[in-house]
C-alpha positions as CSV (number, residue, x, y, z in Angstrom):
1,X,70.3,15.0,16.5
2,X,69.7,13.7,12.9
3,X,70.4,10.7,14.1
4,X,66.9,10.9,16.4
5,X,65.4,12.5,13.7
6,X,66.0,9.6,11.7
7,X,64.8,6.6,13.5
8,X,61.6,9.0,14.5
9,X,61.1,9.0,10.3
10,X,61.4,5.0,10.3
11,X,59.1,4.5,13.3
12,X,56.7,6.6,11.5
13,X,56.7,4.9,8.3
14,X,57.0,1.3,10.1
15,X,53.8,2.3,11.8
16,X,51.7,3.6,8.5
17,X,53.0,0.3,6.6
18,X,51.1,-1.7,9.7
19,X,48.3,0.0,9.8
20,X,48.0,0.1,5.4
21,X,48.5,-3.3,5.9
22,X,46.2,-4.4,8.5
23,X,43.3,-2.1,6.8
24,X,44.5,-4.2,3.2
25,X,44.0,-7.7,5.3
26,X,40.6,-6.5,6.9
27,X,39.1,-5.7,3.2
28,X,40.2,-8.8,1.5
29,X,38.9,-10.9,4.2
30,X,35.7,-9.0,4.1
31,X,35.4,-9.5,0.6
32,X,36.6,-13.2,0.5
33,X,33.4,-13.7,3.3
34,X,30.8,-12.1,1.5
35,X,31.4,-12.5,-2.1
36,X,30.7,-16.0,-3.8
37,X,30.9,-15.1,-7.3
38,X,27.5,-15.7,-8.0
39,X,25.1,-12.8,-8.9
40,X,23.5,-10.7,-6.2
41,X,19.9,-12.2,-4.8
42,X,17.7,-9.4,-4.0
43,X,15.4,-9.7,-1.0
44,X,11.9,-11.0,-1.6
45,X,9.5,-8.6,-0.1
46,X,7.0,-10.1,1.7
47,X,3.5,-11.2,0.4
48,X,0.3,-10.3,2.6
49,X,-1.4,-13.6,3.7
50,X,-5.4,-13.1,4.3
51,X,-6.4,-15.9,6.5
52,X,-9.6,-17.0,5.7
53,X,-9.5,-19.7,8.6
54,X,-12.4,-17.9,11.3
55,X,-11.4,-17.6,14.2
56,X,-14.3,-19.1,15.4
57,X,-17.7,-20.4,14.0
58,X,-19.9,-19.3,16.9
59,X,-21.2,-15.6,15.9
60,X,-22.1,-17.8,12.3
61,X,-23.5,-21.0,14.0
62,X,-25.7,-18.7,16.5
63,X,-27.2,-16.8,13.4
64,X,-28.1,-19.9,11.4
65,X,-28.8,-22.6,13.3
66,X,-32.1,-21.0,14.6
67,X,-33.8,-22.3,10.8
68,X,-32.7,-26.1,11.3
69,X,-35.0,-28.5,12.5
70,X,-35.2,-31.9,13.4
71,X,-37.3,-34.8,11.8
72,X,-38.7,-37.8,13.5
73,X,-40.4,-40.4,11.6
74,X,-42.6,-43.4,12.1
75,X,-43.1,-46.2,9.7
76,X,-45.3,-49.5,9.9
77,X,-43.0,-52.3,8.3
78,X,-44.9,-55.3,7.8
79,X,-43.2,-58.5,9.4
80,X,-41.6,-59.5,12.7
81,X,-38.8,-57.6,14.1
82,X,-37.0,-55.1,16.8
83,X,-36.3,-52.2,15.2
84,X,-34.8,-49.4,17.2
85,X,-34.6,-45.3,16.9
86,X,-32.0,-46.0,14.4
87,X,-33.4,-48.7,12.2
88,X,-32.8,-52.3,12.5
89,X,-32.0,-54.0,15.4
90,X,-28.4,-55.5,14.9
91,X,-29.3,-59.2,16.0
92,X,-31.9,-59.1,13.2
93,X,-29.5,-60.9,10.9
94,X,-28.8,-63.8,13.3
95,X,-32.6,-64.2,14.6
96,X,-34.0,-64.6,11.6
97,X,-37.7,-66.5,11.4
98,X,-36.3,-69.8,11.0
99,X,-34.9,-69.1,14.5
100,X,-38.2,-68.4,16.0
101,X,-40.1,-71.1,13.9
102,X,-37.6,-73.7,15.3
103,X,-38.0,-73.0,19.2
104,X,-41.4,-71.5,19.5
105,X,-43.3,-72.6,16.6
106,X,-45.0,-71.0,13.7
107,X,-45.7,-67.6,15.6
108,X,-47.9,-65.3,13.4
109,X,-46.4,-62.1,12.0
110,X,-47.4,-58.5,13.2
111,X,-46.5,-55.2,11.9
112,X,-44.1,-53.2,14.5
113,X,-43.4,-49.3,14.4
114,X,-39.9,-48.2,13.3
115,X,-39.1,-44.7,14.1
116,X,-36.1,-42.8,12.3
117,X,-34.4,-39.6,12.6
118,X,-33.1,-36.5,10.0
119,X,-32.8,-33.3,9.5
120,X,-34.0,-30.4,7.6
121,X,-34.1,-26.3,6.7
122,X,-36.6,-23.7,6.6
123,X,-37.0,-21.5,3.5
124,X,-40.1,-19.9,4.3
125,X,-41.5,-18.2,7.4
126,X,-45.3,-20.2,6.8
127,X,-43.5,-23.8,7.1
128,X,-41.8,-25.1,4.1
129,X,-38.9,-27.3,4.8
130,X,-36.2,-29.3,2.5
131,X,-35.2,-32.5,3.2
132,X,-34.3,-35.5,1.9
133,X,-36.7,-37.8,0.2
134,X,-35.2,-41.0,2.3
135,X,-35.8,-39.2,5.6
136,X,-39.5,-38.9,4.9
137,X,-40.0,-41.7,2.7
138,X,-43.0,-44.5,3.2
139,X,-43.8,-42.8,6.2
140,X,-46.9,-42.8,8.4
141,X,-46.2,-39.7,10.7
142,X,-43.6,-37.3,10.7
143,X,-43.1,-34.9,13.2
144,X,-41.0,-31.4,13.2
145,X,-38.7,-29.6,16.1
146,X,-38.0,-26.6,15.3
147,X,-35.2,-24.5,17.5
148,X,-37.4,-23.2,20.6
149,X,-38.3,-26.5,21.1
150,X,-42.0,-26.9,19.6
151,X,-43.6,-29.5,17.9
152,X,-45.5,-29.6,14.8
153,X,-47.1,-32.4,12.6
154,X,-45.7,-32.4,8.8
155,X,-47.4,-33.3,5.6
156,X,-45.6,-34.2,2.5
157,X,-46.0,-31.4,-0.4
158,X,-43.6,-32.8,-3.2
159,X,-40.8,-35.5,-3.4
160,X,-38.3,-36.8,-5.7
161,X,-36.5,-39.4,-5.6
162,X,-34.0,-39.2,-8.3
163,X,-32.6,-36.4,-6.7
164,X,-33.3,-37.8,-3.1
165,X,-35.3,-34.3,-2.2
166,X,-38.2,-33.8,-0.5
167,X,-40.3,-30.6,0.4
168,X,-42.4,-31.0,3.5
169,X,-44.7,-28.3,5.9
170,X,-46.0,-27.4,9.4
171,X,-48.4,-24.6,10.5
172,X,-46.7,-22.8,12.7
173,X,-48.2,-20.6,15.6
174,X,-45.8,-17.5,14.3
175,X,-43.5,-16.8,11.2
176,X,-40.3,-18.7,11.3
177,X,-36.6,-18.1,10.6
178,X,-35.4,-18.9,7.8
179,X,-32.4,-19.6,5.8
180,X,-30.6,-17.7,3.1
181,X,-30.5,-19.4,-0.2
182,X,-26.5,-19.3,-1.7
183,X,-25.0,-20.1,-5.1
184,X,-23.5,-24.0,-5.2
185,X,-22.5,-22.7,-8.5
186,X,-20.1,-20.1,-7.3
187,X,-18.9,-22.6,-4.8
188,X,-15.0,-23.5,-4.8
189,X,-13.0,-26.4,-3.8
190,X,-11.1,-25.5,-0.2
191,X,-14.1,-23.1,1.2
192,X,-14.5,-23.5,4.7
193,X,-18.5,-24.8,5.0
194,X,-20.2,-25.4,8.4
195,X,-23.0,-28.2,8.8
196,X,-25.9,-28.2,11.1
197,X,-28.1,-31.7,11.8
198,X,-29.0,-33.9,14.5
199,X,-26.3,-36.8,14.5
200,X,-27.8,-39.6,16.8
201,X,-30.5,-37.7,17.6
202,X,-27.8,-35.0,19.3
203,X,-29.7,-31.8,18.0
204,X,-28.3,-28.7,16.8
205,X,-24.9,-30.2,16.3
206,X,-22.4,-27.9,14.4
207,X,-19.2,-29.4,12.6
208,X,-16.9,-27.2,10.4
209,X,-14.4,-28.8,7.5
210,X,-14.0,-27.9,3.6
211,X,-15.1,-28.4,0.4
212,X,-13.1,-31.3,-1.0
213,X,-14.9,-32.0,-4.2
214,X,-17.5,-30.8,-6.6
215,X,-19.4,-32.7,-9.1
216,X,-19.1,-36.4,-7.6
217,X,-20.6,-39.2,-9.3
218,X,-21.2,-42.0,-6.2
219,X,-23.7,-44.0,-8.2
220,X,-26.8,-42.9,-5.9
221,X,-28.7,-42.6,-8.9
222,X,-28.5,-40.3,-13.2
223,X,-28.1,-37.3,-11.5
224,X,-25.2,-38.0,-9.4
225,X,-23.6,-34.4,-8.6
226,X,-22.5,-34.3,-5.3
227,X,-20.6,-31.7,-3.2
228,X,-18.0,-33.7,-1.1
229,X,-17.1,-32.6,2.0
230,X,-14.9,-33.3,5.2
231,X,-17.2,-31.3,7.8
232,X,-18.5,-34.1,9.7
233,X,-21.7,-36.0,8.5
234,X,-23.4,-38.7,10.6
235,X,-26.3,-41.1,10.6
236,X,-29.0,-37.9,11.6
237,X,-27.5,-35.4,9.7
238,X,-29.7,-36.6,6.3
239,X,-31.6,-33.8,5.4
240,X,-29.8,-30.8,7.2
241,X,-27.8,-27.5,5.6
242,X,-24.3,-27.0,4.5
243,X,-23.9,-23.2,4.6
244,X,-20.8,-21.1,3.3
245,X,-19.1,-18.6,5.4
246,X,-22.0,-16.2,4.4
247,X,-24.3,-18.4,6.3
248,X,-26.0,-19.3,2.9
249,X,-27.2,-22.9,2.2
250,X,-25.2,-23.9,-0.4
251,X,-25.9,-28.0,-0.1
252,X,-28.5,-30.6,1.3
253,X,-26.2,-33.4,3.2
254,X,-27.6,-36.7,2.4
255,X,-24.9,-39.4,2.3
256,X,-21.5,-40.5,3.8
257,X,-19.0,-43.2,3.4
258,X,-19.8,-46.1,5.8
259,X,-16.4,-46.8,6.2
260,X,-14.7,-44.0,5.7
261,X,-13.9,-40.6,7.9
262,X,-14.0,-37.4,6.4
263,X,-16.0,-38.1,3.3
264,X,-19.6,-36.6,3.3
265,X,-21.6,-35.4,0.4
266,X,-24.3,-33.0,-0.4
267,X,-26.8,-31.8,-3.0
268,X,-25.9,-28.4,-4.5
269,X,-28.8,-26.3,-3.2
270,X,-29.0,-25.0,-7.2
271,X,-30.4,-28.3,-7.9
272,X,-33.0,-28.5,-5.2
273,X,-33.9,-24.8,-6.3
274,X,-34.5,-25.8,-10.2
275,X,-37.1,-28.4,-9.2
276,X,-38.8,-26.3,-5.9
277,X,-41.9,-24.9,-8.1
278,X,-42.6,-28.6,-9.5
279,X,-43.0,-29.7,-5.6
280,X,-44.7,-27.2,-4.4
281,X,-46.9,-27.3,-7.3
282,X,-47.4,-30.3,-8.7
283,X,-45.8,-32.7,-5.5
284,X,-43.2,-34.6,-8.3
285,X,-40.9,-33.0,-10.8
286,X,-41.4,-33.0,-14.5
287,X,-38.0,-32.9,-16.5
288,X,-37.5,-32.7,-19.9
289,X,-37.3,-35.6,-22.3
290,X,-35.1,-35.9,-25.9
291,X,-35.7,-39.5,-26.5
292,X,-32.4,-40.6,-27.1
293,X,-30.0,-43.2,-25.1
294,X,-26.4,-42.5,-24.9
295,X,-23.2,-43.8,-23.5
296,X,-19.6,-42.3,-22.9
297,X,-16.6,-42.4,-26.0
298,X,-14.6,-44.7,-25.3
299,X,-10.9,-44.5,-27.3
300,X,-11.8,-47.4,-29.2
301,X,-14.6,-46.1,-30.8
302,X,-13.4,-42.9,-31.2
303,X,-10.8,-44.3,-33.0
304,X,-13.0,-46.2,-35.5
305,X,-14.8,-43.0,-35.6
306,X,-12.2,-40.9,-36.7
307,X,-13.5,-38.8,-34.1
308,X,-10.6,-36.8,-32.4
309,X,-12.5,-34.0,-30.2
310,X,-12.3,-34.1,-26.8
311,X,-15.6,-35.3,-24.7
312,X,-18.9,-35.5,-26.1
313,X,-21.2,-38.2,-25.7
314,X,-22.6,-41.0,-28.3
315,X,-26.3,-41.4,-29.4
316,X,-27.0,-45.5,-29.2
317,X,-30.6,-45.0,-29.8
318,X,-33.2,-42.5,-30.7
319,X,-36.8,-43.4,-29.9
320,X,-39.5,-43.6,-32.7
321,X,-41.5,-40.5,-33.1
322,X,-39.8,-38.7,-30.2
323,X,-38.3,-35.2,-29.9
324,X,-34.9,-36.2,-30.6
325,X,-36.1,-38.1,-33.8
326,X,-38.4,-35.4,-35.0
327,X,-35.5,-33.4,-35.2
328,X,-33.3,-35.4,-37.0
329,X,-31.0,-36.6,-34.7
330,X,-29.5,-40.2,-35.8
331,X,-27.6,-43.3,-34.3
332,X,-23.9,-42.6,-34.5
333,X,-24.4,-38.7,-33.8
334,X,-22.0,-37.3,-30.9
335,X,-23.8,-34.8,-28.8
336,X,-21.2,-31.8,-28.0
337,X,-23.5,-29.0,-27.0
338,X,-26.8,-28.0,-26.2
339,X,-28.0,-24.3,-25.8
340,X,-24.1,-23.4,-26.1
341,X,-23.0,-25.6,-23.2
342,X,-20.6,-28.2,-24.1
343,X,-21.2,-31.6,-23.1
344,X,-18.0,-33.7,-21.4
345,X,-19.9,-37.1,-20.8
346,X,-23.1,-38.7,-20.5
347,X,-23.5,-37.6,-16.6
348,X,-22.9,-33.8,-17.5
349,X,-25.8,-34.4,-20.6
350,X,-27.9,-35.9,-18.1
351,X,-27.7,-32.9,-15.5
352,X,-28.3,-30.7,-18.6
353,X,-31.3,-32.3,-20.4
354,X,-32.9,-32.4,-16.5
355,X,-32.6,-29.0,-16.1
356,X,-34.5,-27.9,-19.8
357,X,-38.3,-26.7,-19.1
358,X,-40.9,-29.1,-21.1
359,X,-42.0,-27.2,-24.2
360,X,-38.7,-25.2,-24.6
361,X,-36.6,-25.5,-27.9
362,X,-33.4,-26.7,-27.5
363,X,-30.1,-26.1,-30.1
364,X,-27.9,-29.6,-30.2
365,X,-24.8,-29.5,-32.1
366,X,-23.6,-32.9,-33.3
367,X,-20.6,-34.7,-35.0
368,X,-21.6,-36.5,-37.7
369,X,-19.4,-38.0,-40.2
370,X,-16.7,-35.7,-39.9
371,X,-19.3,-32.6,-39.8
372,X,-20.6,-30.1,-37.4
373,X,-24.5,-30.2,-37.3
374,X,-27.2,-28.4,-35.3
375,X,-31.0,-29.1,-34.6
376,X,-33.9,-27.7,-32.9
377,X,-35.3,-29.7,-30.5
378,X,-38.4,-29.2,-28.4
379,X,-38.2,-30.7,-25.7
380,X,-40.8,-33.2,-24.3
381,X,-42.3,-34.2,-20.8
382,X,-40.3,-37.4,-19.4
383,X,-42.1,-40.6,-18.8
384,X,-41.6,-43.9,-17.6
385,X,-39.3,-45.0,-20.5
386,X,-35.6,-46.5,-20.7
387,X,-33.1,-44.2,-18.4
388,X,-31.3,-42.3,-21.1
389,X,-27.9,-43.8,-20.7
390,X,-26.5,-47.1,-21.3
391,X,-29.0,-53.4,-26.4
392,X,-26.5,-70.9,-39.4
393,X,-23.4,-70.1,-36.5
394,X,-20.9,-67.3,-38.6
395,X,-17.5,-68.0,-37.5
396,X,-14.9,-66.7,-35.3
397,X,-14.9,-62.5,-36.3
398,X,-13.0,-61.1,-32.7
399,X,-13.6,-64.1,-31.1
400,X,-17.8,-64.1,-31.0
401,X,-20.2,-66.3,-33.1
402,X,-23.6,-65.3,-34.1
403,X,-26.4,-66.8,-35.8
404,X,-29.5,-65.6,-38.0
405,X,-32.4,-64.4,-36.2
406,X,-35.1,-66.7,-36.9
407,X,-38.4,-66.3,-37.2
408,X,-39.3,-68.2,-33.5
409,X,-36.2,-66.0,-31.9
410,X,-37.7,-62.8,-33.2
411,X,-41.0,-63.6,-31.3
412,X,-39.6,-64.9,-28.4
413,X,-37.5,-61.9,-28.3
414,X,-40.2,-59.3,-29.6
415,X,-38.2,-58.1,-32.6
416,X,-38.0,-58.1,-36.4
417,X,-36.5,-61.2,-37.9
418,X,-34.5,-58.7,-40.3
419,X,-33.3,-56.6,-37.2
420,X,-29.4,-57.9,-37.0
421,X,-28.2,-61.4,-35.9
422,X,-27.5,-62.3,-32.7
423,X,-24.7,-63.9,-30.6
424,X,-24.7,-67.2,-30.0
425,X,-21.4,-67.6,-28.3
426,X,-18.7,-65.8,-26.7
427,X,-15.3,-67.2,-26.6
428,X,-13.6,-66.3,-23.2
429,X,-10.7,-63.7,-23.1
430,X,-11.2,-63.0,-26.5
431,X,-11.8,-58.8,-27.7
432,X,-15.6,-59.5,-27.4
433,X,-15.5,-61.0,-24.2
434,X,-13.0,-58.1,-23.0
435,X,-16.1,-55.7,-24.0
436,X,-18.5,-56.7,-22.2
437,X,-20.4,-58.5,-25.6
438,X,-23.0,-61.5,-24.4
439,X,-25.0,-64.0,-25.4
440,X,-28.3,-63.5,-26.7
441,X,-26.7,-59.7,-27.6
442,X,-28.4,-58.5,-30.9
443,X,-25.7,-56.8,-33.3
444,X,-27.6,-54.1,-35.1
445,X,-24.7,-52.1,-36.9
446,X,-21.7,-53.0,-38.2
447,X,-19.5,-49.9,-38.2
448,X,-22.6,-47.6,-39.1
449,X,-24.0,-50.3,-41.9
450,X,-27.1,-51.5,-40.4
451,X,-27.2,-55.4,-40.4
452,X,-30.5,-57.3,-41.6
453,X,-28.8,-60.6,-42.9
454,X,-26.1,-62.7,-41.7
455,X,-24.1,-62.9,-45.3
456,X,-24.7,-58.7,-44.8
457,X,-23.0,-58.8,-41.3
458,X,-19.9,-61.6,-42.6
459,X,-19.1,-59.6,-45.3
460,X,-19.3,-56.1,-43.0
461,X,-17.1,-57.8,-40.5
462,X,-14.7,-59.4,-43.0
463,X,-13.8,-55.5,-44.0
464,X,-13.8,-54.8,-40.5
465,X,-11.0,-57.5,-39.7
466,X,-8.9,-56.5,-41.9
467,X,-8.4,-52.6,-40.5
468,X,-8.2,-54.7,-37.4
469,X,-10.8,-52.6,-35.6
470,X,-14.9,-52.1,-35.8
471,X,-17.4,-50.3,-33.5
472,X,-20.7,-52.6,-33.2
473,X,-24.3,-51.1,-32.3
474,X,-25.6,-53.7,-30.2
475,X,-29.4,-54.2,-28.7
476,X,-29.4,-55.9,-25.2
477,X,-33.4,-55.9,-24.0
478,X,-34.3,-53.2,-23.8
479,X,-31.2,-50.9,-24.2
480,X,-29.1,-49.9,-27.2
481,X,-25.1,-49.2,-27.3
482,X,-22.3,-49.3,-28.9
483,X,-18.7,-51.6,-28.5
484,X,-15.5,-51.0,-30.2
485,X,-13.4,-53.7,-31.1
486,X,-9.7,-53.3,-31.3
487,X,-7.0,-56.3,-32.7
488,X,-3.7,-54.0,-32.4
């Protein structure tokens, strides 16, 4: 009997020592499998995504496109030629006149009709419509569809073509839709935009993309400030809306890449807005004028300058008895701000000085010298003067020779004999040629020391070699600007 008792005692314990250890192994494998030593991670919690993506355009495009209309043109081009719905004809360029002289003889010329195609917008319900000037342009006839499908004769109210804008009207039977008028300001790179236009003369065509730039400078013309976009822009579309998800016009689309996809740009509508009154009133658009010329910094000339601020742009000239000159601005200033606006380059002053009312005053903070100056400025009416942007032999200074202005090269050239010496020759490769420094160039200033002898600009350029760098004020025609010269 103890005998059983015993080996029931053993089997009990055997089986509690198995199951201790299997429970042992199960936890240390456990811990071996979840455990890497390194700290705990805790769970991201998951960020709300608001799709702006639409899920489709069509409530949007139904609403708007009922104020976009389509622009035909006719124009009388002097001259032989097939011209076709689209412009030229493309054997034009291989059937020129000399073709026609040779086979059929001198055939007289005749004028021929060209007829083109756009786009445009209505902003008012009695008929005014923006456009672009180079839709309407030179034209003899232009005719208006407006969304039901009628037809109306248009007359040209205002134009500019600095900004390639046009305002144009019909007298319509009833009132008309029109658009809503948005903020280009507010707008922000990756918006979704829609444009509306007539492509090919395929009206009422709708394409969607994004904004992919602001502010581009294509070299259409001084006040370059394009919206870029990748909504789809074609040969048609000139003329026509960009509207914002609000179904506000925030750009004109006027241009694309000939050779590219996916690159269109517009005007911001807040430009077309600044100069409406001026075309509606007075049928051109009067901007203000400083009467200054000015060019970008480059780090040369900064450097010369001492000048270590960031953006600005540099007076080259100041016009006699104008605004800028009344005020006391001076060659060599650098224009930083203007009515508390800071001024990055010369395309950002440009934008700004066209948008200043004639007759207002205007605060300009400049550098001069090392200081921090500011002037009143009232500003004038522009006129037809220089586009405010980008004028014995002595031997060898930075690889240019000059000579004294004489008194038969100051006539020929319309100046003062005193005013500088000019350059004779330009050795190639050399720090003057890598500037962009010419012939017949007139040097005005030698680092700020105004030249009116050729023993005056030697000895100026002697100091100037020897700190290995100078910034020149030079006189080209018409045009003054300056150069800096770097040996290091």
């Amino acid at each position: 009997m103890e005998n059983k008792n015993r080996k029931t005692f053993f089997m009990f314990l055997m089986a509690f020592l198995v199951a201790f250890f299997i429970v042992s192994l199960v936890e240390v494998l456990r811990s071996s499998l979840l455990s890497t030593g390194a700290p705990e991670i805790p769970t991201a919690s998951a960020v709300p995504f608001n799709l702006t993506t639409p899920a489709s355009f069509s409530d949007l495009a139904e609403r708007i496109k009922p104020a976009v209309v389509n622009i035909s043109t006719t124009k009388t081009l002097k001259g032989r030629g097939m011209g076709t719905p689209f412009g030229r004809s493309p054997f034009d360029d291989f059937f020129r006149d000399d073709f026609f002289n040779r086979f059929f003889g001198d055939i007289p010329q005749r004028d021929f009709k060209q007829q083109s195609l756009g786009s445009g917008f209505i902003i008012s319900d009695d008929g005014y419509i923006f456009t672009n000037n180079h839709v309407v342009e030179n034209t003899d006839k232009i005719l208006v569809k407006i969304s039901d499908g009628k037809e109306y004769e248009a007359k040209i109210i205002g134009t500019d073509s600095k900004t390639d804008l046009a305002l144009i009207k019909i007298k319509p039977e009833n009132g008309l839709p029109t658009v809503e008028i948005g903020d280009s300001d507010s707008l922000k790179v990756g918006e979704w935009v829609l444009a509306i236009g007539n492509p090919f003369g395929l009206e009422q065509t709708v394409t969607a993309g994004i904004v992919s730039a602001k502010g581009r400078v294509i070299g259409a013309g001084a006040y370059d400030n394009f919206i870029q976009t990748d909504a789809s822009i074609n040969p048609g579309n000139s003329g026509g809306p960009l509207f914002n998800m609000q179904g506000k016009v925030i750009g004109i689309n006027t241009a694309i890449v000939a050779h590219g996809q996916g690159i269109g740009f517009a005007i911001p509508i807040n430009m077309a807005k600044t100069i409406l009154e001026d075309l509606k009133t007075k049928g051109k658009v009067t901007r203000g004028w400083l009467g200054i010329s000015i060019q970008n910094i480059s780090d040369d000339i900064a450097k010369s300058m001492n000048y270590k601020n960031k953006g600005g742009v540099l007076v080259s000239d100041v016009f006699k008895d104008d605004p800028a000159d009344k005020a006391g601005i001076k060659v060599g200033d650098v224009i930083t701000e203007i009515n508390g606006r800071s001024i990055k380059d010369s395309q950002d002053l440009l934008l700004t000085i066209a948008s200043l009312r004639v007759g207002d005053k205007a605060t300009i903070k400049v550098w001069r010298d090392g200081k921090n100056l500011s002037f009143s400025v009232l500003v004038a009416e522009r006129k037809d003067k220089p586009e405010i942007a980008l004028s014995k032999k002595s031997g060898g200074f930075f690889g240019m020779n000059v000579r004294e202005i004489t008194p038969d090269i100051a006539k020929q050239l319309g100046i003062s004999h005193d005013a500088g010496v000019i350059v004779a020759e330009v050795e190639e490769g050399s720090p003057a040629d890598n500037v962009g420094i010419q012939p017949r160039d007139i040097i005005l200033q030698v680092n700020r020391i105004t030249i009116t002898s050729l023993s005056q600009y030697s000895a100026e350029m002697t100091k100037a070699a020897g700190k290995k760098n100078v910034v020149l004020l030079i006189k080209r025609g018409n045009s003054n600007f300056f150069v800096g010269l770097n040996l290091e």
